[in-house]
matplotlib code that plots the C-alpha trace (Angstrom):
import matplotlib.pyplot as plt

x = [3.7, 0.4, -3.1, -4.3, -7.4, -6.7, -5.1, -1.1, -0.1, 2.0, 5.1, 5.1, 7.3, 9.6, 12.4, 14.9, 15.8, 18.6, 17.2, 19.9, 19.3, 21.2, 22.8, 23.6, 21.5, 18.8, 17.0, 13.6, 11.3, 8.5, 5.8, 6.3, 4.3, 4.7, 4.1, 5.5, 6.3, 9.9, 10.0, 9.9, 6.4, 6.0, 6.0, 3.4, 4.3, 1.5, 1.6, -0.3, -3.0, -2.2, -2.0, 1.2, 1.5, -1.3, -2.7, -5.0, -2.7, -0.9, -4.0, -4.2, -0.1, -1.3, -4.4, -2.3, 0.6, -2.3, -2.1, 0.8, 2.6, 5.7, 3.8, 5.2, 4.6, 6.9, 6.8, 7.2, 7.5, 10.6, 12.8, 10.6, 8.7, 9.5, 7.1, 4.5, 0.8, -2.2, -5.9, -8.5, -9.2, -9.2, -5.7, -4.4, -4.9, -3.8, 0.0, -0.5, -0.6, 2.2, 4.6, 3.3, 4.0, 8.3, 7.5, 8.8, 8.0, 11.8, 12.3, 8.5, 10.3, 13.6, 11.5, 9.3, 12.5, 14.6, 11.7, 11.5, 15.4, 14.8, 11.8, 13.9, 17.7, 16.4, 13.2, 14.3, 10.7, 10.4, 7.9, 6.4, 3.4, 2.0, -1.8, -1.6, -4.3, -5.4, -2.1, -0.8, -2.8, -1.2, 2.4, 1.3, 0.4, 3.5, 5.8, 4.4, 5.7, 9.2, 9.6, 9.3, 5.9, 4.0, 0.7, -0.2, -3.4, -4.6, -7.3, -8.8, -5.6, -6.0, -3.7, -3.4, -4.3, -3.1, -0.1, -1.4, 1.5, 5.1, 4.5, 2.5, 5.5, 6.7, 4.3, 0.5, 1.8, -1.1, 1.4, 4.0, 1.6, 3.4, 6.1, 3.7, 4.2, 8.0, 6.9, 4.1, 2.6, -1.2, -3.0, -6.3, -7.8, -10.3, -12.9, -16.1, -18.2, -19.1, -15.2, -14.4, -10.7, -11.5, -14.2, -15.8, -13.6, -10.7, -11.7, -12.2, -9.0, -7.2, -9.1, -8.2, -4.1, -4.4, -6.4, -4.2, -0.3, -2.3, -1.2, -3.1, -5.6, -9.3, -10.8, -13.7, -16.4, -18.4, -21.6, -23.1, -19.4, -16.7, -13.8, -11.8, -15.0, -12.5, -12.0, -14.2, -14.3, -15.0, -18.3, -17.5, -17.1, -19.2, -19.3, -20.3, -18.1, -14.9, -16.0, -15.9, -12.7, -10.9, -12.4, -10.6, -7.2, -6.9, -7.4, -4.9, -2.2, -2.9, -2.5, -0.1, 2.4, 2.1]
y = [20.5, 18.7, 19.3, 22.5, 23.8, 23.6, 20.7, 21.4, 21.4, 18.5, 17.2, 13.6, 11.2, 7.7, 7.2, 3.9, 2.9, 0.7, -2.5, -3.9, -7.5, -10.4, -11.7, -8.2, -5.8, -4.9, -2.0, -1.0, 1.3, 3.3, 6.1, 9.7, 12.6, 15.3, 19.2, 21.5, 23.8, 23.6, 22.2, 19.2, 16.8, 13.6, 10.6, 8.3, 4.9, 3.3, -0.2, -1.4, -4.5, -7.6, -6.0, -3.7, 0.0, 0.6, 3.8, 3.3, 3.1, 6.1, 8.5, 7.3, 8.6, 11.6, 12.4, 11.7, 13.6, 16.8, 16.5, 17.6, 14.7, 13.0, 9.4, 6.8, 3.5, 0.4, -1.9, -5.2, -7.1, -5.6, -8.7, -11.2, -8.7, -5.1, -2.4, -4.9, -3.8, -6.1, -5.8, -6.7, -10.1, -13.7, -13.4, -11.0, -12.4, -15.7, -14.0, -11.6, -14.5, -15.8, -13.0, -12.7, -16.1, -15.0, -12.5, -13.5, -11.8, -10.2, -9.1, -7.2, -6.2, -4.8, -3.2, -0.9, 0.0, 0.9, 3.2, 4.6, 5.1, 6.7, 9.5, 10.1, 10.6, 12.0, 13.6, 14.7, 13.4, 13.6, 11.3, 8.6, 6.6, 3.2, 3.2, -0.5, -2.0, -5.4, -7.3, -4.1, -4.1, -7.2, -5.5, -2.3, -4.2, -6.8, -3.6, -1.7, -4.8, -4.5, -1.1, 2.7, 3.8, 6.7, 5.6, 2.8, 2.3, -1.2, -1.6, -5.2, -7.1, -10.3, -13.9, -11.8, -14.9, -17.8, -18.3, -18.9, -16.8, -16.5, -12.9, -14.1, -17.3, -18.9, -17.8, -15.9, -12.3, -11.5, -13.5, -10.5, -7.5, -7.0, -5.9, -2.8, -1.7, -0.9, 1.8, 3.5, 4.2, 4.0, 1.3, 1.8, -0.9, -0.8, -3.5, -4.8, -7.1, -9.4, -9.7, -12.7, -13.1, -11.5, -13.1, -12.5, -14.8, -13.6, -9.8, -11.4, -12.5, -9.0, -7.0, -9.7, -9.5, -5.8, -5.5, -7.9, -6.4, -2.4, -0.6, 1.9, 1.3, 1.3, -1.4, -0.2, -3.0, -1.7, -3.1, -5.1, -4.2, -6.3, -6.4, -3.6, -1.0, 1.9, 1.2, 3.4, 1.6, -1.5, -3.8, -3.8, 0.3, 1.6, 5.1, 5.7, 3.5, 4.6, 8.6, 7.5, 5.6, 8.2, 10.7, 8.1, 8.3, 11.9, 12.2, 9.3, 11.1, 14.2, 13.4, 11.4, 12.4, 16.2]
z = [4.8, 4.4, 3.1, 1.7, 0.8, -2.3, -4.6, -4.9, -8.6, -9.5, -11.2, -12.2, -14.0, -13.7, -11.3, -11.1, -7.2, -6.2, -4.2, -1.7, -2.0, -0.1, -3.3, -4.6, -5.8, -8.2, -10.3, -9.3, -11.3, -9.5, -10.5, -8.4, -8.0, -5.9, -5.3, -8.1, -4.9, -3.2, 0.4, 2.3, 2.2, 3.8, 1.6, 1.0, -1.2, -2.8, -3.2, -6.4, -6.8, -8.4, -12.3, -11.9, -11.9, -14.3, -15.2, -11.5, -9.6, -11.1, -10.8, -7.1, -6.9, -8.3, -6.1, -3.2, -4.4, -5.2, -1.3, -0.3, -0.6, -2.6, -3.5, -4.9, -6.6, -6.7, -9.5, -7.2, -10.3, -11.3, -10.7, -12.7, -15.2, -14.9, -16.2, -16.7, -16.6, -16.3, -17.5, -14.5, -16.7, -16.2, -18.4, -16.4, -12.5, -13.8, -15.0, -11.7, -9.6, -11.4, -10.6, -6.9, -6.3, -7.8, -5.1, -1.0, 1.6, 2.0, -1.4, -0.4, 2.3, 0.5, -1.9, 0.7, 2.4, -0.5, -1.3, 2.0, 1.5, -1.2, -0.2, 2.9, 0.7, -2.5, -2.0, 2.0, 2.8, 7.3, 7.9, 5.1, 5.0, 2.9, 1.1, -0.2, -2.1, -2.1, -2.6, -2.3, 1.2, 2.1, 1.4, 3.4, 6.3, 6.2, 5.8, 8.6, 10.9, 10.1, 9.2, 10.3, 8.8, 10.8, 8.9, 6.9, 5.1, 4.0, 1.9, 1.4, 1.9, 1.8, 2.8, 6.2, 8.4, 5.4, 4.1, 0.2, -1.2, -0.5, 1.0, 3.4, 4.5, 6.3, 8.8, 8.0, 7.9, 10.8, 13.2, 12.7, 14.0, 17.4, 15.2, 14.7, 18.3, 17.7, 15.1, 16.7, 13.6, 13.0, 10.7, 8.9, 7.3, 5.2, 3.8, 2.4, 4.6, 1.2, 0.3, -0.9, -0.2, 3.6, 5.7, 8.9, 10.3, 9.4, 9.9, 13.4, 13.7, 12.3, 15.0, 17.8, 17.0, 16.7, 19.7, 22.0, 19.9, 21.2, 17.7, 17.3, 14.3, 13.0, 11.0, 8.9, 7.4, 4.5, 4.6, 1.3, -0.4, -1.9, -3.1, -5.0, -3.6, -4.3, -8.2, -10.2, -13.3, -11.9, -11.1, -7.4, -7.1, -4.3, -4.6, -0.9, 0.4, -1.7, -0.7, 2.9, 2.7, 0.5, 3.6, 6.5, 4.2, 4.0, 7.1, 8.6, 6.2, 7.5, 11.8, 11.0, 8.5, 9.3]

ax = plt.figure().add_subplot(projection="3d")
ax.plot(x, y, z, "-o")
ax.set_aspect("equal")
plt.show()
């Protein structure tokens, strides 16, 4: 199923995954949303910013969920601090940078396939999808190297092309974007030309490795827009831009998860 005319009524709540991890295994909680109707929707996991699961990133699961899709949020920070939720402070990126740097790129990785494990087992989801933002982004666009996503959307992700955090280690995550080929799946990427984690440089550099790896993709530069354009209630919203990017999104989810 996929988009209707009309936004699908929802059902929403709390679910517990099982993560398979090398030295056992671990608990990971996540926020779901998905059509009140019975059938079978693609699933689309949402990978949340640097403060948790907060009430954002829920609304986001629920528009997405409104259409036509089972969405789902991971709480990455389950091993270190789980449920946590950060305000958009100077307190709360310094203890978000704390957890994402108890975060490696494989547990990232375990976690994005244990929730594809569990759309496809539990909610008998056919094709699923990423929408990552900012770290979140970064996670979306890592995942989409290594694993079976039919369409992965990346807003402002940034460490692409560094390896500042240990998501993006040992080597920049960028260096991994052949691995996109395997999947066929289609990448949209999505940022502000004044973004101060992503510069022209290094927006340079994404389109060159996607370019030269052929995955299929659009990168889309917001002109006089920085970071976090797509939060609402925050200084950097650009209504225009976040319309036009919500637009692009709907449409990515829609050719390719249908």
């Amino acid at each position: 199923m996929s988009q209707a005319s009309e936004p699908y009524m929802i059902t929403t709540g709390s679910v517990e995954i099982i993560v398979d991890e090398e030295a056992g295994s671990s608990t990971m909680g996540a926020y779901m949303a998905r059509p009140q109707a019975p059938g079978r929707y693609p699933g689309v996991i949402v990978g949340c910013e640097l403060f948790g699961v907060t009430g954002y990133i829920r609304h986001l699961v629920e528009r997405i969920a409104q259409l036509g899709y089972v969405a789902l949020a991971p709480d990455f920070y389950h091993r270190s601090a789980p449920g946590i939720e950060l305000e958009a402070t100077a307190e709360g990126r310094t203890r978000g940078f704390e957890l994402l740097h108890q975060l490696t790129r494989q547990q990232a990785i375990n976690d994005v396939r244990a929730a594809m494990t569990y759309l496809r087992t539990e909610q008998q989801c056919p094709k699923i999808g990423m929408v990552g933002l900012s770290v979140g982004g970064h996670i979306a666009y890592l995942a989409a190297t290594q694993l079976d996503l039919k369409a992965t959307v990346a807003f402002y992700p940034g460490w692409l092309t560094t390896q500042d955090i240990p998501v993006s280690q040992p080597t920049p995550t960028l260096s991994l974007t052949p691995g996109m080929a395997e999947h066929d799946g289609y990448l949209l990427l999505l940022v502000g030309e004044q973004d101060n984690l992503i510069s022209a440089a290094q927006r340079e550099a994404i389109a060159h490795e996607l370019q030269a790896a052929n995955i299929r993709h659009e990168l889309v530069s917001y002109p006089d827009t920085a970071h976090r354009f797509f939060y609402e209630a925050g200084e950097s919203y650009r209504p225009a831009a976040a319309e036009d990017a919500w637009r692009r999104v709907r449409e990515v989810l829609a050719a390719e998860l249908a």
